[in-house]
C-alpha positions as CSV (number, residue, x, y, z in Angstrom):
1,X,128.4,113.0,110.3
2,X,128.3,109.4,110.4
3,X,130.5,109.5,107.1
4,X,133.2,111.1,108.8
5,X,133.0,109.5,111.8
6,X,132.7,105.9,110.3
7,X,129.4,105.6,112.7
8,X,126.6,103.4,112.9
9,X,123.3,102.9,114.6
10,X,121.3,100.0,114.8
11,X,118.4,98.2,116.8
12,X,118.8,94.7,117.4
13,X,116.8,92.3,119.6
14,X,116.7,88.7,120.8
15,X,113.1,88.3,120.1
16,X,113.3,90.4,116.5
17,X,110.6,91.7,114.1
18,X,113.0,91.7,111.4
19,X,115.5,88.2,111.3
20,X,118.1,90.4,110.1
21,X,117.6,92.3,113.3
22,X,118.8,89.3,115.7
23,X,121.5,90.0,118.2
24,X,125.0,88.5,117.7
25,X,126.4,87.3,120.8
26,X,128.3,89.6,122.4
27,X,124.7,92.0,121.7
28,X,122.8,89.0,123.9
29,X,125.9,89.5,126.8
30,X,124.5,92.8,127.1
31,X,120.8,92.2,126.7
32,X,121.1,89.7,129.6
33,X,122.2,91.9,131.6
34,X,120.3,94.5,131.2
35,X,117.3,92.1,131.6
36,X,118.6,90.8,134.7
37,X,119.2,94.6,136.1
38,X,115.0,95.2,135.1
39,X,114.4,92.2,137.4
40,X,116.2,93.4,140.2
41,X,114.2,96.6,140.0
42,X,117.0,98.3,138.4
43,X,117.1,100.3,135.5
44,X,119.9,99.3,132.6
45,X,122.8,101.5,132.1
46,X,123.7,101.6,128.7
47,X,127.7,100.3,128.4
48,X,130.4,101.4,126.1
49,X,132.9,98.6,124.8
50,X,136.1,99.4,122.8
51,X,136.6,96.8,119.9
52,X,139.5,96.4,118.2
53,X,139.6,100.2,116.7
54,X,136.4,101.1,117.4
55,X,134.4,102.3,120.1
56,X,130.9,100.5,120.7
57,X,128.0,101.6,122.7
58,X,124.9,99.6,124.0
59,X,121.7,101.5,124.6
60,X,119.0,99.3,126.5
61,X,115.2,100.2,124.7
62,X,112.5,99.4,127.6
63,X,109.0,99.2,126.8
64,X,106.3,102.0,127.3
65,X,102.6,101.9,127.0
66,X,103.1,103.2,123.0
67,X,105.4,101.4,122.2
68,X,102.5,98.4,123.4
69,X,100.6,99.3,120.4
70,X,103.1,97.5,118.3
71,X,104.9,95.4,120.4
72,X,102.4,94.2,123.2
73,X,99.6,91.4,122.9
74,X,97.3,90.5,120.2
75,X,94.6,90.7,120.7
76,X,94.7,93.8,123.5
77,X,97.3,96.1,122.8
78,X,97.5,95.9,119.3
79,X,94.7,96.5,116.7
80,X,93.6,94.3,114.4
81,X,94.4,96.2,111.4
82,X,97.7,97.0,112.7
83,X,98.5,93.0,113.4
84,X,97.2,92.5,110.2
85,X,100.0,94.7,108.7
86,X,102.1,93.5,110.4
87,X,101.4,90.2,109.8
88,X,101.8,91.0,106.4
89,X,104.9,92.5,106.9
90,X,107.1,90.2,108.9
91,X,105.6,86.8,109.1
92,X,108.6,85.7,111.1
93,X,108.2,88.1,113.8
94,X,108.6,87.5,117.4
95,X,108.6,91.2,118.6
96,X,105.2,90.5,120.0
97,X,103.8,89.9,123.5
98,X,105.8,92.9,125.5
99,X,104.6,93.8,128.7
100,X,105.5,97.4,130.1
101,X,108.9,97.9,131.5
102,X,110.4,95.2,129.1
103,X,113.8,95.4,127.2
104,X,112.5,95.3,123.4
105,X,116.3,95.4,122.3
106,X,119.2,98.1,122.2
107,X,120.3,100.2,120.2
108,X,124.3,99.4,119.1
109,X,125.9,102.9,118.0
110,X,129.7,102.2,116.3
111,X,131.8,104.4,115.4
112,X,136.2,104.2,114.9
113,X,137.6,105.2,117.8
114,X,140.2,107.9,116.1
C-alpha cells in the first residue's frame, strides 16, 4: 500500500534517540504547539498540511507509564540493563528523562496527494 500510494511514516522528535530522528523545522512548528496545547491542559490534535503535491499529517506521541520504561529517568523508570543497552545503542541519545503526559515526538505520515 504505501508503494502505490507513495506513503511514508516516520517518528521524529526534538529530543531524539536516534540523530537521524531529529525534527526539521516545520516538524518543531508542530511539536511546539502541540507542547504548548499539553500545558494548557489540552490534548494535541494531530494536523494535516498539504505540501506542494503531497498531503502531510502530524500525529502528536504523548507519554504513558510504558512507554517510561524506555523513555523516563535513569535511574527509576528504566532498568539498569535496559539503560545499559541502550547506552550501547545510541550514545547520542537524548530521548531520556520523560515524565508522563509528555510529547516524546510525532509521527509524520506522507503520502502524494493524487
Amino acid at each position: 500500500m504505501s508503494q502505490k500510494l507513495n506513503a511514508s511514516v516516520t517518528r521524529v522528535s526534538d529530543r531524539p534517540r536516534n540523530p537521524d530522528n531529529k525534527a526539521d523545522s516545520m516538524q518543531m512548528q508542530y511539536i511546539v504547539a502541540a507542547k504548548n496545547a499539553l500545558a494548557q491542559g489540552k490534548q494535541p490534535k494531530p494536523l494535516m498540511q498539504q505540501l506542494e503535491d503531497q498531503m502531510v499529517g502530524y500525529y502528536p506521541i504523548v507519554t504513558n507509564a510504558m512507554c517510561l520504561q524506555c523513555h523516563g529517568s535513569n535511574p527509576g523508570d528504566i532498568s539498569a540493563d535496559t539503560a545499559a543497552a541502550l547506552d550501547a545503542l545510541y550514545p547520542l541519545d537524548q530521548a531520556r528523562g520523560y515524565g508522563l503526559d509528555e510529547l516524546r515526538g510525532i509521527f509524520v505520515v506522507s503520502m502524494d496527494k493524487e
